[in-house]
N, C-alpha and C positions, 0 to 999 in steps of 0.2 A: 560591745566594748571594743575600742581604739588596740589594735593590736599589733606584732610586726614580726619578724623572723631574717634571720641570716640565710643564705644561702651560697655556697661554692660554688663557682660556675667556670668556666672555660676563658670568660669575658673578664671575671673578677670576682669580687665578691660582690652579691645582690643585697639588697634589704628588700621583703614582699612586706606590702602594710594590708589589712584589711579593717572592715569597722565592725565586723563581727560574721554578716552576715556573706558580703563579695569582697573579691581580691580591686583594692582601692590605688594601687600603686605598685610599682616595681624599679628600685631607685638605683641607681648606680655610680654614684658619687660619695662616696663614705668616708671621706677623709676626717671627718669629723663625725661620727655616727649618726645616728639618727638628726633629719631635720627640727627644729626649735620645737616647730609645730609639736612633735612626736614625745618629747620628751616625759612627758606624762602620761606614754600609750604603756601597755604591757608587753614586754617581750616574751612570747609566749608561742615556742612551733606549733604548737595541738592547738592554737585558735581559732574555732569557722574553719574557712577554707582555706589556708594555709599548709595543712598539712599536702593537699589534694593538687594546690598550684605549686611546690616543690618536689614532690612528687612528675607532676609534667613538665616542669620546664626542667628538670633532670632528666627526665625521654627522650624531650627537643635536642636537648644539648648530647647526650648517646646518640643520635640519630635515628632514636626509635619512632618518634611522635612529628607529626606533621602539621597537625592541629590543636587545638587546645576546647578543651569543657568545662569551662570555672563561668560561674558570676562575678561580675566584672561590676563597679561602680566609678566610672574614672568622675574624675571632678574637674568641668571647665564650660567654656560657654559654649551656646547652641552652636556657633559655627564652629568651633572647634571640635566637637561629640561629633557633628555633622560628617569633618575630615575623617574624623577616627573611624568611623563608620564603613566609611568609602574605605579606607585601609584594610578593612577586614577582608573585601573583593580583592585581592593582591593575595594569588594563591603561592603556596611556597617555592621555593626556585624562579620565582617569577619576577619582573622589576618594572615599576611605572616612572614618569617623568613625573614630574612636581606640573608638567602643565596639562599630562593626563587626567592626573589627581583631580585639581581645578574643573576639566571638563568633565570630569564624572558627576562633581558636584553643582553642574550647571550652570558656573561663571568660567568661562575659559581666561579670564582675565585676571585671576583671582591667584596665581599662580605663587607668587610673593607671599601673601597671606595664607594661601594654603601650606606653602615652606614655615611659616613661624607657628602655623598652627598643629605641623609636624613635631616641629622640636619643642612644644610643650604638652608633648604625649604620654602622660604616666603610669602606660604602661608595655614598655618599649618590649621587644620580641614577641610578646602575648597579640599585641595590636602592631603587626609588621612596618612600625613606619622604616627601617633597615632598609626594606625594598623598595624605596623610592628615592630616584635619581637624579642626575642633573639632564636635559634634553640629550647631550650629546654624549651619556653613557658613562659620566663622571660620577665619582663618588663624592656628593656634594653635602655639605654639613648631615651631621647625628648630635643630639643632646648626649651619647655617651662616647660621643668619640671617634673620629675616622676608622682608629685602628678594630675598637669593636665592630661597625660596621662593617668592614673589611670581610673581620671573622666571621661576622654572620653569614653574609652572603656568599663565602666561601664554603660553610659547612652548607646552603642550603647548594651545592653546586654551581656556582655564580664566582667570577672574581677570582 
């Protein structure tokens, strides 16, 4: 079952979604609550993995946790799951260039695409897209936000 939870965080307030079984999303834009899609999910903390994924990313955010152990279902196309993937190699305190990104995944040219395949990442701090930069050390577009970003890489020692 389609499920979701609130969470407090340092960055804002989160929504985690899961679909019973893995942690499906991690959404950070709440101005209006849950997305359309959602609105017939259950809000429910104790559902699946939910409990387990606010739990960690309340570690991450104390500076206890540096990694994450959840089932994970993000939902998008082969080359984007592909980015995401590559993302997970970006150990923490660490920062890649969006054109590194791209040569990790075999197109060095792909650099543009692998940027838009960044910012439709859902499920941002779990899958570190934070840590990837502009070539020259800039902090160059997040789907939540410079200022979060900022903060991220500042709690992971960075920035």
């Amino acid at each position: 079952m389609n499920s979701y939870t609130y969470l407090d965080s340092p960055i804002g307030k989160l929504l985690l979604s899961t679909d019973g079984e893995a942690l499906t999303g991690i959404h950070m834009h709440l101005a209006d609550g849950p997305a359309p899609e959602m609105r017939d999910w259950a809000c429910d903390a104790d559902a699946g993995v939910l409990p387990k994924a606010a739990r960690q990313l309340e570690e991450y955010f104390a500076g206890k946790r540096r990694e994450f152990d959840l089932p994970t279902r993000p939902s998008g196309t082969t080359f984007q799951r592909l980015v995401w993937r590559q993302l997970m190699d970006i150990g923490y305190g660490e920062t890649w260039s969006y054109g590194k990104l791209a040569q990790r995944i075999g197109n060095p040219n792909a650099s543009r695409a692998v940027g838009l395949a960044n910012g439709r990442n859902p499920l941002p701090v779990l899958v570190p897209c934070h840590r990837v930069i502009g070539a020259d050390g800039s902090l160059t577009g997040y789907g939540g936000g410079l200022e979060r970003k900022r903060w991220l890489l500042a709690h992971e020692g960075l920035y």
